[in-house]
C-alpha positions as CSV (number, residue, x, y, z in Angstrom):
1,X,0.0,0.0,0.0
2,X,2.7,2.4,0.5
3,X,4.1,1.9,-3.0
4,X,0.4,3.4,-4.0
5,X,0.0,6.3,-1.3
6,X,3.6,7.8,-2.6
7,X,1.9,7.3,-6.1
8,X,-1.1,8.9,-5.4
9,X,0.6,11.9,-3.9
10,X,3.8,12.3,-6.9
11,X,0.7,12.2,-9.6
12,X,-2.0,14.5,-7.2
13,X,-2.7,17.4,-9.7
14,X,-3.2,14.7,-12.5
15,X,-4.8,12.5,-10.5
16,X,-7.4,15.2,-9.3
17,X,-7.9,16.5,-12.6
18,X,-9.0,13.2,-14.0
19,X,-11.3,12.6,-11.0
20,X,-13.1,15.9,-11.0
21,X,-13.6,15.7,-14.6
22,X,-16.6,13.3,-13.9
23,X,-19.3,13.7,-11.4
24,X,-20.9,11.7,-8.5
25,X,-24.0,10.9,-10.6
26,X,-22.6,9.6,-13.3
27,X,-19.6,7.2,-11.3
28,X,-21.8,6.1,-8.9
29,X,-25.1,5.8,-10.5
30,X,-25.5,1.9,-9.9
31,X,-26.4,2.0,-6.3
32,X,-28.6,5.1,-6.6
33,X,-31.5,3.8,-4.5
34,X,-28.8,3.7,-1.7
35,X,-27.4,7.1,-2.1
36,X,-27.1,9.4,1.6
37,X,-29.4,10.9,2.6
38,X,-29.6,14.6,4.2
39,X,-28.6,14.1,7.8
40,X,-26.2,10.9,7.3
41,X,-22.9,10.5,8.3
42,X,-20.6,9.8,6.0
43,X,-17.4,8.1,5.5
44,X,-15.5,8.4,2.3
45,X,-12.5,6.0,2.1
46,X,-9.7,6.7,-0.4
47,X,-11.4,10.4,-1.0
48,X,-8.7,11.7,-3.4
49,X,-9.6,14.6,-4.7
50,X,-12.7,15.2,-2.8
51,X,-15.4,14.7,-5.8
52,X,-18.0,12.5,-3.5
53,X,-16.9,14.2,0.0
54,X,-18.0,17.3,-1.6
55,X,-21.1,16.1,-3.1
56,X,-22.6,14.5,0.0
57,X,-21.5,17.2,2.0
58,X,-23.5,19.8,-0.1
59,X,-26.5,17.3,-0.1
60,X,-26.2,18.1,4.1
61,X,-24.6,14.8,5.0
62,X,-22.1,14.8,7.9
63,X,-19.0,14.1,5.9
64,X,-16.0,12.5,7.1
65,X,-12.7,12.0,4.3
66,X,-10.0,10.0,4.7
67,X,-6.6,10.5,2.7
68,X,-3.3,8.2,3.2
69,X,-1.8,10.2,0.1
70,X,-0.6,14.0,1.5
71,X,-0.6,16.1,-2.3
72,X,-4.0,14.6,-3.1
73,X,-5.5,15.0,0.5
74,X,-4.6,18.6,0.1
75,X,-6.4,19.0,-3.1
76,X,-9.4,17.4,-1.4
77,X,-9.5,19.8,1.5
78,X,-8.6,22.6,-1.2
79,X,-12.0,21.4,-3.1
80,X,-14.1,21.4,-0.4
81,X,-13.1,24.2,1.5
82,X,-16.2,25.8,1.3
83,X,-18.1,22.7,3.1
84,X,-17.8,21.2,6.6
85,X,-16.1,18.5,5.3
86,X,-13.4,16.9,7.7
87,X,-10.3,15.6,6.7
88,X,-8.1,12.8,8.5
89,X,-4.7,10.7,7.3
90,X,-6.1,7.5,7.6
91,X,-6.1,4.4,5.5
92,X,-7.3,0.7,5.6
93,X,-6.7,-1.2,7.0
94,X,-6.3,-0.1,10.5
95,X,-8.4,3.2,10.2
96,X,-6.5,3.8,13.4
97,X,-8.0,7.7,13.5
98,X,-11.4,7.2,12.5
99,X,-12.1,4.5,14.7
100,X,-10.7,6.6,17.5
101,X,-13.3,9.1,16.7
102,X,-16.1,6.8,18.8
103,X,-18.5,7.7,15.6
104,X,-20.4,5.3,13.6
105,X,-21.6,6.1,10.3
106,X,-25.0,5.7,8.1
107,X,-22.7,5.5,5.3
108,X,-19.7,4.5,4.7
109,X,-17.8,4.6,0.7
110,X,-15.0,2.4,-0.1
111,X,-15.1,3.9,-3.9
112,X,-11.8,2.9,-6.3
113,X,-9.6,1.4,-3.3
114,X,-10.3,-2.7,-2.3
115,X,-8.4,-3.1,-5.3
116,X,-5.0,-1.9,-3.2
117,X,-6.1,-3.6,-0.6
118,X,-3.6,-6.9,-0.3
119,X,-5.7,-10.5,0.1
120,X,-4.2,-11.1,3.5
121,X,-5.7,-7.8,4.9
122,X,-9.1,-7.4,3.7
123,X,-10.6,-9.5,6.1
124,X,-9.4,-7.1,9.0
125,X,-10.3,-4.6,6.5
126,X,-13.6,-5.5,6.8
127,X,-14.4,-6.0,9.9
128,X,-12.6,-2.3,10.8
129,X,-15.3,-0.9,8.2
130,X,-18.4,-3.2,9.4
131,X,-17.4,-2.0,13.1
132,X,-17.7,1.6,11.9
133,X,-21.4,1.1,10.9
134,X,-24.6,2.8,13.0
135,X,-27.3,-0.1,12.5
136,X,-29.0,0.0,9.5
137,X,-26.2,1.9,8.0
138,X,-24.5,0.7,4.3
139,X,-20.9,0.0,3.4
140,X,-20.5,0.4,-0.3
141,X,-17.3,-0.8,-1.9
142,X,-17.0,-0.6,-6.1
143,X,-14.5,-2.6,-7.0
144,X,-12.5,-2.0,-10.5
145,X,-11.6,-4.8,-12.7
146,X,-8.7,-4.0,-14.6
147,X,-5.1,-4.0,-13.9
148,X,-3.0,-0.5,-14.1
149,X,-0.6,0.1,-17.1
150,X,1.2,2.7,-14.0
151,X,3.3,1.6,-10.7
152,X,0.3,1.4,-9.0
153,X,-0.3,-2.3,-7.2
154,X,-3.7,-4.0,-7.2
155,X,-5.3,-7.2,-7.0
156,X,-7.8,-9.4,-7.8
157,X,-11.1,-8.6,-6.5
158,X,-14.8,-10.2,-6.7
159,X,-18.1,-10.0,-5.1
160,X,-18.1,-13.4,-4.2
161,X,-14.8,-12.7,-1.5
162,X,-17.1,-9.0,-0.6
163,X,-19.9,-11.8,0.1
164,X,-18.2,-14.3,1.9
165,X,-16.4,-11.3,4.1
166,X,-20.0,-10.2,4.8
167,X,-21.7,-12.9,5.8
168,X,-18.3,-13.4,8.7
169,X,-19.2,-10.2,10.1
170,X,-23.0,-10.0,10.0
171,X,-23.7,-7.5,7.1
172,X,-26.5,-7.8,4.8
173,X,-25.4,-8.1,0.9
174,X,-28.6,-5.4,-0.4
175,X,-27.5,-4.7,-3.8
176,X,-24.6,-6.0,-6.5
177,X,-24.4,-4.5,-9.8
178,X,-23.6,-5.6,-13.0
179,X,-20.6,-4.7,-14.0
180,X,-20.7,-1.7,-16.3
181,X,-18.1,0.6,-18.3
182,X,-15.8,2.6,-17.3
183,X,-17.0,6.3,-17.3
184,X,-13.5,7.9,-18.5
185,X,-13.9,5.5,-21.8
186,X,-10.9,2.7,-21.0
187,X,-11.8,-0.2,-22.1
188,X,-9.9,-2.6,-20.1
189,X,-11.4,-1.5,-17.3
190,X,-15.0,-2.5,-15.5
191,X,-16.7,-1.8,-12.3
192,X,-18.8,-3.3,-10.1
193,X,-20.7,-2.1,-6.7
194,X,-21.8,-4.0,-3.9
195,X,-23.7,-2.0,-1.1
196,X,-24.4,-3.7,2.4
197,X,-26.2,-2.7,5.6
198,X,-25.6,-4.3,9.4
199,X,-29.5,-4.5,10.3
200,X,-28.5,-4.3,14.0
201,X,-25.4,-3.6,16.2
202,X,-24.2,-6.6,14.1
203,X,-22.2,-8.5,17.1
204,X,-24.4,-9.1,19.6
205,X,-22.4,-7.2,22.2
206,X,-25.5,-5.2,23.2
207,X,-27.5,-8.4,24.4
208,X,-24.5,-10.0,26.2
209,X,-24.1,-6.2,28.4
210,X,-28.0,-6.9,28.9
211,X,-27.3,-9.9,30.3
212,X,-24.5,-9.2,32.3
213,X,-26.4,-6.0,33.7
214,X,-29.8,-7.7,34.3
215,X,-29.7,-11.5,34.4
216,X,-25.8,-12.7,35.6
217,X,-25.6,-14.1,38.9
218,X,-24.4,-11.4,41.3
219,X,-23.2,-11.9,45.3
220,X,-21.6,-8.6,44.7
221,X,-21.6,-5.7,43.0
222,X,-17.8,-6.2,41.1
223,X,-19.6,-7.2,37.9
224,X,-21.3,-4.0,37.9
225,X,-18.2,-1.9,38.6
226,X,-16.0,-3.9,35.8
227,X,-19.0,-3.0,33.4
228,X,-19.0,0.6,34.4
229,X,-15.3,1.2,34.4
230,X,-15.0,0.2,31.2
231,X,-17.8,2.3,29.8
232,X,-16.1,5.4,31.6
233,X,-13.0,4.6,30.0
234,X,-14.8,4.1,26.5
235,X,-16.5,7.0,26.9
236,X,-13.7,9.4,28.4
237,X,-10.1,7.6,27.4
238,X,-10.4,7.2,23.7
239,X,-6.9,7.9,24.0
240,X,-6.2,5.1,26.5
241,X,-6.1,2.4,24.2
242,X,-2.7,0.8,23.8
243,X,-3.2,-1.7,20.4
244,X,-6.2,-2.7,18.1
245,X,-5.0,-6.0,16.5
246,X,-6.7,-9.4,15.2
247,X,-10.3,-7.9,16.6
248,X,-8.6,-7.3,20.3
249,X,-8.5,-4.0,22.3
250,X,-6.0,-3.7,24.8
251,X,-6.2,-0.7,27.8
252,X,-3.7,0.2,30.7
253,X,-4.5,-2.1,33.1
254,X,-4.0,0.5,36.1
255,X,-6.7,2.8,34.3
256,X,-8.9,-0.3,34.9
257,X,-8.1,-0.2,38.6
258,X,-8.0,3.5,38.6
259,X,-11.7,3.8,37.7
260,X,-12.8,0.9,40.2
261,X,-11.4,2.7,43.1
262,X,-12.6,6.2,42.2
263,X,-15.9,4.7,41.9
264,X,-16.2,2.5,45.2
265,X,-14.2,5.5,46.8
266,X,-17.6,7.4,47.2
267,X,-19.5,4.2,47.9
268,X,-17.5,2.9,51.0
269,X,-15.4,6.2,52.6
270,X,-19.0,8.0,52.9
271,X,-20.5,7.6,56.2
272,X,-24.1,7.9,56.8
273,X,-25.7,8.0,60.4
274,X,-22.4,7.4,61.9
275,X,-21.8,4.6,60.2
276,X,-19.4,3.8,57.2
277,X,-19.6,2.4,53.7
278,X,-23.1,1.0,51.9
279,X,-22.6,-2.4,51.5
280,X,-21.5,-3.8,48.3
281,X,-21.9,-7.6,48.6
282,X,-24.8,-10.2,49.9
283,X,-22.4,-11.5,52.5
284,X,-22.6,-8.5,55.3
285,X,-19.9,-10.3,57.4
286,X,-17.5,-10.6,53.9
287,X,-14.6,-8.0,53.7
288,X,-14.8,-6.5,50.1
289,X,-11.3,-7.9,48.4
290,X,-9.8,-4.9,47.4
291,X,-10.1,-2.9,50.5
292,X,-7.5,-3.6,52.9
293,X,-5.3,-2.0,55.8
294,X,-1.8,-1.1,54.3
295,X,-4.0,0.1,50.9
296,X,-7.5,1.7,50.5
297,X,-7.5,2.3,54.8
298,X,-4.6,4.6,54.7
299,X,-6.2,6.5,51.2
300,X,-9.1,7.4,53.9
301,X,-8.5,11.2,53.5
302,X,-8.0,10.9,49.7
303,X,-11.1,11.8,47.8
304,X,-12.4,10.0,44.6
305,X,-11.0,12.9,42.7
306,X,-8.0,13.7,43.8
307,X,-7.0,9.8,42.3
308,X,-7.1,11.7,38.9
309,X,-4.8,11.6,35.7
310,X,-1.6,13.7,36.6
311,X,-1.9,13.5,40.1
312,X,1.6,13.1,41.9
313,X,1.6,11.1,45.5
314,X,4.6,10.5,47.5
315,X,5.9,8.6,50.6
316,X,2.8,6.8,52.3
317,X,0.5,8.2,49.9
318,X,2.3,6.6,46.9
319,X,3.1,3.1,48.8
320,X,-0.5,3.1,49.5
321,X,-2.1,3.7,46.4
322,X,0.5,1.3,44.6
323,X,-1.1,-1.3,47.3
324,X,-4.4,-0.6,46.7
325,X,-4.1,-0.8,42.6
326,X,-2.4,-4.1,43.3
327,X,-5.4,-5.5,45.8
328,X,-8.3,-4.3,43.3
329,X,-6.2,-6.1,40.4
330,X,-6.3,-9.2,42.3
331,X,-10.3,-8.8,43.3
332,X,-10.9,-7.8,40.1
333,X,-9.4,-11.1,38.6
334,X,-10.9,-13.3,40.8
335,X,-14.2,-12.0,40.6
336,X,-15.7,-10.3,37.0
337,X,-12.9,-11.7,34.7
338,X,-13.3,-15.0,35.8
339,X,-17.1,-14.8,35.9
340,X,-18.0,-13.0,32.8
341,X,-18.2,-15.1,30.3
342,X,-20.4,-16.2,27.3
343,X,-21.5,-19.5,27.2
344,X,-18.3,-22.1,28.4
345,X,-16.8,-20.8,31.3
346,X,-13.5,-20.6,29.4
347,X,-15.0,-18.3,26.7
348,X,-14.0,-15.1,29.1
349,X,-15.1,-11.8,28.0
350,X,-12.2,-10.0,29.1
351,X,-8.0,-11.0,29.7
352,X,-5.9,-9.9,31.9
353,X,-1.3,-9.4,31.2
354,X,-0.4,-8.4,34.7
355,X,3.3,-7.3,35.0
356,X,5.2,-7.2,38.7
357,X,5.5,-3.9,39.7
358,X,7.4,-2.5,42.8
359,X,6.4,0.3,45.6
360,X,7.3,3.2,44.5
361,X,8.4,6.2,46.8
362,X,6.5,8.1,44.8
363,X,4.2,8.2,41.4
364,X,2.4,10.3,38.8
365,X,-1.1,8.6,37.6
366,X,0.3,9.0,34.1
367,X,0.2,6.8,31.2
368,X,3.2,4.9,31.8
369,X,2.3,4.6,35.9
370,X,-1.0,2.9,34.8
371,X,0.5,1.1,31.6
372,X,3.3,-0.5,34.2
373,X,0.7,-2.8,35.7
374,X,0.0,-4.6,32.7
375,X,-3.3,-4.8,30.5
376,X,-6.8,-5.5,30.2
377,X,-8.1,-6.8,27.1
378,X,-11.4,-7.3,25.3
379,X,-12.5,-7.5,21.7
380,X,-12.6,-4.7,19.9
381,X,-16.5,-4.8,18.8
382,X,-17.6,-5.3,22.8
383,X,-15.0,-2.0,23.3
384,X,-17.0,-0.1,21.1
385,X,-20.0,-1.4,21.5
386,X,-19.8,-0.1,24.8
387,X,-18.4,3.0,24.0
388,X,-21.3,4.1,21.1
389,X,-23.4,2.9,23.3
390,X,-22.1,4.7,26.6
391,X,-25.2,6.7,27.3
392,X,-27.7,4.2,27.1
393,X,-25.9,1.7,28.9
394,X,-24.8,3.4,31.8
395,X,-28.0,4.6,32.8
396,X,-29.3,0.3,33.0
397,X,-25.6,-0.2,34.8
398,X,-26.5,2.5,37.6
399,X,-29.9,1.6,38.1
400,X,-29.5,-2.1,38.4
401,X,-26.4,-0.8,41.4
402,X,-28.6,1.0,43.1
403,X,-31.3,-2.2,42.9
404,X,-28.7,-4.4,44.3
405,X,-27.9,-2.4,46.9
406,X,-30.9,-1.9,47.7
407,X,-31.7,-5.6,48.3
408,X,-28.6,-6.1,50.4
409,X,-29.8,-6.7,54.2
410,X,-27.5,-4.3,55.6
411,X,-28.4,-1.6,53.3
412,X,-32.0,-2.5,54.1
413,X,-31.8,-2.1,57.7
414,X,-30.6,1.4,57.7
415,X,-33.2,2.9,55.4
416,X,-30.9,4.0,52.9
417,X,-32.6,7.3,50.7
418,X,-32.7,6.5,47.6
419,X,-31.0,9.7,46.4
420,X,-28.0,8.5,48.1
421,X,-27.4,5.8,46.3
422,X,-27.5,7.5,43.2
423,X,-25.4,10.5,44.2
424,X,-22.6,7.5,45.7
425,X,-22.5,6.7,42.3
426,X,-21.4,9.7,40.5
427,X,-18.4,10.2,38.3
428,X,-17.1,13.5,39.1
429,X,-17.8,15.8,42.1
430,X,-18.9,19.2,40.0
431,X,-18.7,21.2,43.0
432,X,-15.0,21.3,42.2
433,X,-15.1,21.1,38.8
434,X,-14.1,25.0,37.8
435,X,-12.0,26.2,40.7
436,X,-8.6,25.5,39.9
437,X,-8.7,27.3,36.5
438,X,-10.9,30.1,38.1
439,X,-7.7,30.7,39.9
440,X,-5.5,30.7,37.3
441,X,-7.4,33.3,35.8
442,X,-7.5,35.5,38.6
443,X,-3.7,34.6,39.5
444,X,-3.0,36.0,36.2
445,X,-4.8,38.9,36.5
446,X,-3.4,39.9,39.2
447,X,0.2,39.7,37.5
448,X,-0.9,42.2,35.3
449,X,-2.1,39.6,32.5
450,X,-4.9,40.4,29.9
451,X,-7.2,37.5,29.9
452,X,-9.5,37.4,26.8
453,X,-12.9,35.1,26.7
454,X,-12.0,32.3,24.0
455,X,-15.2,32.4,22.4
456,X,-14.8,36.3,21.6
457,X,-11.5,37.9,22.2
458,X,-13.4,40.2,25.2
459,X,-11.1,41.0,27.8
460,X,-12.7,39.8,30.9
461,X,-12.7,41.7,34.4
462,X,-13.7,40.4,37.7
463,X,-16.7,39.0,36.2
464,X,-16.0,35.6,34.4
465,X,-16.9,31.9,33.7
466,X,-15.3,29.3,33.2
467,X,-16.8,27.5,30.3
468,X,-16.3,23.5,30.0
469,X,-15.6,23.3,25.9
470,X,-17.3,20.4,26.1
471,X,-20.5,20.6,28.1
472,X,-20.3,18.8,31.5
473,X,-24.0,17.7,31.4
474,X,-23.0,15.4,28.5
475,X,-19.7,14.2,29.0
476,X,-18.2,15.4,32.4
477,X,-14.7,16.1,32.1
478,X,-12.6,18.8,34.1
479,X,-9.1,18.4,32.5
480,X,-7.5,21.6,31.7
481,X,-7.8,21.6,27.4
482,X,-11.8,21.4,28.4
483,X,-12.1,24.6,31.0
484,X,-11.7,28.2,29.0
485,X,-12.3,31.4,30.1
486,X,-15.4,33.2,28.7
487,X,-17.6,36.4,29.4
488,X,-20.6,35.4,32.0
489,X,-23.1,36.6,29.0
490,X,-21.6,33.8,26.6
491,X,-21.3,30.8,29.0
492,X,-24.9,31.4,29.8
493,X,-26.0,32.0,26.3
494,X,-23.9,28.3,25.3
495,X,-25.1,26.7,28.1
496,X,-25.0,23.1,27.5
497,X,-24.1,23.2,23.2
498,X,-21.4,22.4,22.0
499,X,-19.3,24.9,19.6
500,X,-20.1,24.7,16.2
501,X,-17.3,23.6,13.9
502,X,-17.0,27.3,12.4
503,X,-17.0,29.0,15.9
504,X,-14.7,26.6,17.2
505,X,-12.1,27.3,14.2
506,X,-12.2,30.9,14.6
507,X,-11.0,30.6,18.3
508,X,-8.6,28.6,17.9
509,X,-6.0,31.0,18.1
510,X,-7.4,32.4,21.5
511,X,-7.9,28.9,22.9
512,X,-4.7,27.6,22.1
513,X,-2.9,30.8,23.7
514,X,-5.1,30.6,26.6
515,X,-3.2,27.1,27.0
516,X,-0.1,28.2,26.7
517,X,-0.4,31.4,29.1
518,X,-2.4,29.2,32.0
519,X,-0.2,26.3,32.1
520,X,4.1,27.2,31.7
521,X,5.6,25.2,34.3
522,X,6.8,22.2,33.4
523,X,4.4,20.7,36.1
524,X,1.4,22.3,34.6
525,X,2.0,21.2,31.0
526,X,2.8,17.5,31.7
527,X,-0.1,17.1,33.3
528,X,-1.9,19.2,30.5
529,X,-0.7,16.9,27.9
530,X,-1.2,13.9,30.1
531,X,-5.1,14.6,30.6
532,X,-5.1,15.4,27.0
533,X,-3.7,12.2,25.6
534,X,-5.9,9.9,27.5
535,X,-9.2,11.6,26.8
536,X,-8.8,13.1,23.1
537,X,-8.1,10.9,20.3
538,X,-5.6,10.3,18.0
539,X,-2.9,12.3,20.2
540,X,0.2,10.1,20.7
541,X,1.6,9.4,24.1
542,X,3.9,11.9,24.5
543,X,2.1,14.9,22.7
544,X,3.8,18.0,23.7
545,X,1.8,20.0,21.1
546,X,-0.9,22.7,21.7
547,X,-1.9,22.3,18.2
548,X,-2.2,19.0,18.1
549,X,-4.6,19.3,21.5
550,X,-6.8,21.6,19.5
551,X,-7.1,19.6,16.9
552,X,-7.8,16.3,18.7
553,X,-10.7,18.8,20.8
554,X,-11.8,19.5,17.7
555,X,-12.4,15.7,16.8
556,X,-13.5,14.9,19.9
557,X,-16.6,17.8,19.8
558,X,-18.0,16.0,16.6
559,X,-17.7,12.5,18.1
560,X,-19.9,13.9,21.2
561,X,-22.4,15.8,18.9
562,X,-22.7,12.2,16.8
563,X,-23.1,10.2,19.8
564,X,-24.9,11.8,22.3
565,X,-26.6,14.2,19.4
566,X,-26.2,17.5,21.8
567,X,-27.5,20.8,19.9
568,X,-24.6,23.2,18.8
569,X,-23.8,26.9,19.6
């Protein structure tokens, strides 16, 4: 494939000429009945010179355009300037930065590319592009028949393999063509379109979460908090993931234990009529496995979020936590992993790689910290079947806790509001959730600095807001890139949109030196970057770039509007 992308990009202005010289009617007019419709998202694979991008855009489709080849991607986004379209370097078959986007599509083109596509990758090919798919959405590959008279690579290609490839990942074949002439008159050449659709979620991940949430045996509530943590990861640590390889996922395995001890931390530390904890298993008289004297009891006067990403902990504070991460690892083996399953007993949903680590004399939660336990690994589709899915699940997940609970003798006898079950069971303590940058603001100010609102370039006085970029009603997140200073008027009249792609583009110089005035130190900007890379996607590990932030924000926004379909601003 490489030997085509430099092609592609040494022949771009040819290349473009040639494929703007036809039009999306006429190259595409066998599947007609299954052209986009206004409101789809789109993904157009191989998008060259930007010809369909550009038309479905224009017909009002969400349009998504991915380039491997740098010249001819530039053309593209020269040629559809003037729409929303949004370009990423991506190519099959690991579509590394499209599937971090956490969007699935009602459309997705594969027009002029299986062709390059080698026989021993197309299967994974697949299977990244039926993964990709909202239910009922269409994948429509045209496959060219006809070798090049160029350098360009390609290989053999037939409905029958597009068939075969379908029917392993649970699409629908809806519509094959007949093979018809080639629209730029060269006779040796023929195409051929097959469209398919995935009438559901296509895996069955969503019933086996059902089960798990409503009909699994449970004498505790650990299969519950596995399910959860993972959702929270999905939905907030797009960046988390380490590897996507032969339909696996693989995750930090301290995140996992991160997330299960922020979560319980509210649960068992809170103390309610003088007495401690809500009980989280049927056994009353049964010491929860993870909570133990030389780990979570000397974390006491630690609150669930100060455990965040880029905290630092020293002495006691770090032995302890080290302890506690090991202890929850252990319970968390011997409980959900083992006891999640589908079907056999040996068909475990979930693998854990633990590594030996020793006590430290002190720690940042970073991404090597929580990558130095090990992993946690799950396929793929489950991963983002939970992570598409994040806002429906939760919501069973948290109800089904507090139902448990509620059944739990202990719990029982202590009349237990309800309301406090379900405020134990938050994510993020919002009380907290703007102070820090409020501060830096005023800190600033107070230096003599000239603090401008993002949104407008206002300069702000002693009346601000801090605006979460990202609204915290839909996906709550307090790291730094998220929080920005804004005029009172325009946080209240955003409220709880999201930015348009236009208004976020013109601030982006504002934003971006609103970064780099609030957080110098070398302190401050690790543990910028370090919230940044495991919540935004597509940033590498050790991004040190405020562009790069913004741009990953940027992706981010539209993966939140497309999932949880929050209005804009």
């Amino acid at each position: 494939m490489n030997k085509n992308i430099s092609f592609y990009h040494s022949n771009a202005d040819d290349l473009a000429s040639q494929y703007n010289s036809s039009v999306f009617e006429d190259v595409h007019q066998s599947w007609q009945p299954f052209w986009p419709q206004p409101g789809n998202k789109v993904l157009d694979v191989g998008a060259g010179s930007g010809r369909d991008a550009k038309w479905c855009s224009l017909l009002g489709c969400e349009t998504f355009a991915i380039e491997p080849a740098n010249a001819l991607r530039q053309l593209g986004q020269k040629n559809t300037c003037e729409t929303d379209v949004c370009w990423l370097d991506d190519a099959l078959p690991d579509l590394k930065k499209v599937t971090g986007l956490g969007i699935r599509f009602d459309l997705i083109l594969v027009s002029a590319v299986w062709m390059h596509i080698s026989p021993s990758a197309r299967k994974r090919a697949f299977r990244k592009l039926a993964n990709l798919l909202s239910p009922n959405g269409k994948l429509v590959i045209t496959l060219r028949h006809g070798s090049f008279n160029d350098e360009r690579l390609s290989y053999g290609v037939s409905t029958e393999e597009l068939e075969k490839l379908a029917k392993d990942y649970a699409l629908h074949l809806c519509h094959k063509s007949a093979l018809s002439e080639d629209v730029m008159g060269r006779s040796h050449v023929q195409w051929q379109t097959a469209v398919f659709n995935l009438p559901d979620d296509g895996s069955g991940d969503l019933t086996k979460i059902r089960h798990i949430i409503v009909n699994d045996n449970k004498s505790a509530t650990y299969k519950l908090a596995l399910l959860r943590t993972l959702i929270r990861i999905a939905d907030a640590h797009p960046g988390s993931v380490l590897d996507k390889s032969d339909g696996k996922v693989s995750l930090p395995l301290g995140l996992v234990a991160l997330y299960w001890i922020r979560q319980f931390k509210r649960l068992i530390d809170i103390e309610i009529d003088g007495i401690q904890g809500i009980q989280q298993n049927r056994d009353s008289g049964k010491e929860l496995g993870f909570v133990k004297e030389k780990g979570w009891h000397k974390l006491k006067h630690l609150s669930a979020d100060d455990l965040a990403i880029g905290a630092m902990f020293i002495g006691d504070d770090a032995i302890a936590l080290h302890n506690t991460i090991k202890d929850t690892l252990t319970t968390i083996k011997q409980g959900p992993v083992t006891f999640i399953y589908h079907g056999t007993k040996q068909n475990t949903l979930f693998q854990m790689e633990r590594r030996q680590k020793r006590s430290p004399s002190s720690l940042v939660i970073d991404s090597e910290f929580l990558l130095s336990y090990g992993n946690f690994v799950l396929d793929e589709s489950l991963w983002e079947c939970l992570r598409l899915y994040s806002c429906w699940i939760e919501p069973l997940v948290v109800n089904q806790w507090v139902q448990d609970m509620q059944r739990f003798q202990t719990n029982q006898s202590r009349n237990i509001g309800l309301q406090t079950y379900y405020d134990c069971l938050v994510w993020v303590d919002k009380d907290h959730d703007t102070r820090l940058v409020r501060k830096k603001v005023e800190a600033l100010q107070s230096d003599g600095a000239s603090i401008q609102s993002v949104w407008s370039g206002i300069k702000l006085h002693d009346q601000f807001h801090i605006d979460h970029c990202l609204p915290f009603a839909y996906w709550p997140n307090n790291d730094r890139w998220n929080l920005l200073p804004t005029t009172s008027a325009e946080n209240l009249n955003k409220g709880a949109r999201l930015p348009t792609v236009k208004r976020l583009g013109s601030s982006k110089e504002r934003i971006i030196e609103w970064w780099k005035i609030a957080w110098q130190s070398d302190s401050e900007k690790t543990r910028f970057f370090d919230e940044a890379v495991m919540s935004l996607p597509n940033l590498p590990l050790k991004c040190r770039d405020f562009e790069h932030v913004f741009e990953a924000m940027g992706l981010q926004v539209r993966g939140v509007k497309s999932r949880l379909l929050v209005n804009e601003w």
